[in-house]
N, C-alpha and C positions, 0 to 999 in steps of 0.2 A: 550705698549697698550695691552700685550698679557699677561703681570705678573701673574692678577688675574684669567685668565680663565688656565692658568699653572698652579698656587698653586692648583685648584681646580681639574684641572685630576690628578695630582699627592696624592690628599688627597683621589681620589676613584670614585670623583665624574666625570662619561665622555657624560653625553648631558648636558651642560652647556648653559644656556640661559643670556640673559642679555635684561631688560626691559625696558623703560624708558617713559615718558608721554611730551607730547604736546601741550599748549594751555591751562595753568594755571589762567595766566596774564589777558589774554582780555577780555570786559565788552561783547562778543558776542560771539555764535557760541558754539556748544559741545566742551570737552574736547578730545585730542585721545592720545592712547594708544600703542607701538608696541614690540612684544616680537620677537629676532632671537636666534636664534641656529647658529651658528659658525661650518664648515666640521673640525674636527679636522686635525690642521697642516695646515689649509689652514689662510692666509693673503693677506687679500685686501686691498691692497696699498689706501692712501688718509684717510681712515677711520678716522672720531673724530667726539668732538663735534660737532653737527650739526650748531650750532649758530657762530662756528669760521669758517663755509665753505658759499661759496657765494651759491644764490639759482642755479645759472650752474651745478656746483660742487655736488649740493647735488642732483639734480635730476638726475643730471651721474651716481652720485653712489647708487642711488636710483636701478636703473637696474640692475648693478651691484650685490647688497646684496640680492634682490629678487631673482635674477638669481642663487647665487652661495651658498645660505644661506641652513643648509640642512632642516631648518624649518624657516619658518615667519608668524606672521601672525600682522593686526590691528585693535582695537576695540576702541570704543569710548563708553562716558556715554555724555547724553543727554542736554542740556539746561535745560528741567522741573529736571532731576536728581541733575542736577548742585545746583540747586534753593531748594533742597529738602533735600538735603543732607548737601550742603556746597560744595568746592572746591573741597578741601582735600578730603575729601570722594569718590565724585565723582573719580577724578583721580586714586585714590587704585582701585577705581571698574571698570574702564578702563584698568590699569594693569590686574587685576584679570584675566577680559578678553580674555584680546590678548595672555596672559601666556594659558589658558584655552581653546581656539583657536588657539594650535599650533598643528602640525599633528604628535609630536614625545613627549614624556611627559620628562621631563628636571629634570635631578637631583638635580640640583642647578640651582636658581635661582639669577642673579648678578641686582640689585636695584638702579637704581640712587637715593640719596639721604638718608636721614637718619632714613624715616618712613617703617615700613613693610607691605604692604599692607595683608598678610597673604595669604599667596597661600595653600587651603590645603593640604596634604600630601608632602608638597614638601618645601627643604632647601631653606632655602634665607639669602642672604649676601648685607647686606649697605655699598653701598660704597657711601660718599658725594663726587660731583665733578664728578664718573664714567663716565658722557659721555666725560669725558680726558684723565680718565684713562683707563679703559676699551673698547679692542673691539669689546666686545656684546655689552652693553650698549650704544655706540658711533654711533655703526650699529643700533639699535634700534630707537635711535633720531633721524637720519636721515629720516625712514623710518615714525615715527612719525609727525616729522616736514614736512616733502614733503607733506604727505596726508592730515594733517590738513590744509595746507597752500591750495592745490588743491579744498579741498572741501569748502576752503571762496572764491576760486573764482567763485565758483559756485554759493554761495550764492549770490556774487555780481551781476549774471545775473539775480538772481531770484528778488534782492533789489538795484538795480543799483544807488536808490539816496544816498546811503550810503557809497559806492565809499570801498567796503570792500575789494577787491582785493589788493588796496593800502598801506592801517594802516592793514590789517588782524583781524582786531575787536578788538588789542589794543585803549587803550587811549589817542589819539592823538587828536592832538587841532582842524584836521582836522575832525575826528571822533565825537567828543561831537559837532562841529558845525552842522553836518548834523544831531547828535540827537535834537538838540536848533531848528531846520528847522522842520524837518520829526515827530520826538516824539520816541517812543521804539516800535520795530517792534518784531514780534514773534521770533526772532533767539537773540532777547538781554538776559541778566542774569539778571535778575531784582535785586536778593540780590547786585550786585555789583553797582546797580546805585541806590542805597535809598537813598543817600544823593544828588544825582543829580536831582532824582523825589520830596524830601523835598524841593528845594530851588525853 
């Protein structure tokens, strides 16, 4: 888990960040974003992809990586951004973000996935797969994932017919029932329900 962020203090590069994004998939809720910085030499046991740790796990290690991380930070890009931009977009500009809201500026930046969001003045490395490979990036998703996940439940007090705590604003059979009941409430992605608003 530490290969990548090795080859890269060894090539020169020593704040080494790893980024990752949150909340692609679902027809509801912002996208979010989180960049860490890694103490060099230091490993935090457990670390990985977020989506192979149970939510125990990852809010454990949530404390954890905020606690011991020597920078973090996380940002999100919006529903109306979501809808305005596309996805994809969105999410780079959630990256862009959290890397841009960090309190140390990072030589290299470690990328899950195969797109560059374009950081300016600063290295960036694709790795697909990184929140498995990587410790930054793993650290990242975690931190990603907890807060996105924390901030639907919040929505669910603010929209409790919509039971978003449960499905997270994926598309779940529960999900689109309560949209077929309720209708599309201010926190939905409209681009991703046009064929559900056509039919």
């Amino acid at each position: 888990m530490y290969e990548y962020e090795q080859d890269a203090d060894r090539a020169g590069y020593h704040v080494i960040c790893g980024v990752d994004e949150a909340g692609r998939g679902p027809l509801a809720g912002d996208v979010y974003a989180a960049a860490v910085v890694l103490p060099r030499g230091v490993e935090i046991p457990g670390v990985n992809d977020s989506k192979k740790l149970s939510e125990k796990k990852r809010e454990a290690l949530y404390d954890v990586i905020t606690d011991q991380a020597a920078a973090w930070s996380i940002a999100t890009a919006s529903v109306e951004e979501i809808d305005t931009l596309n996805i994809l977009q969105a999410a780079m500009l959630a990256m862009r973000r959290a890397v841009e809201g960090l309190s140390l500026r990072p030589d290299i930046v470690l990328v899950d996935g195969n797109r560059d969001p374009g950081f300016p003045d600063t290295v960036s490395r694709l790795i697909v797969g990184g929140d498995a490979k990587s410790a930054s990036i793993a650290a990242a998703s975690i931190l990603a994932k907890v807060a996105r996940d924390r901030y639907m439940k919040q929505l669910d007090e603010r929209y409790p017919m919509y039971q978003f705590a449960k499905h997270k604003g994926y598309g779940t059979r529960l999900h689109y029932e309560m949209l077929e009941k309720y209708g599309i409430s201010p926190v939905h992605r409209r681009s991703f329900l046009k064929k559900w608003m056509q039919k």
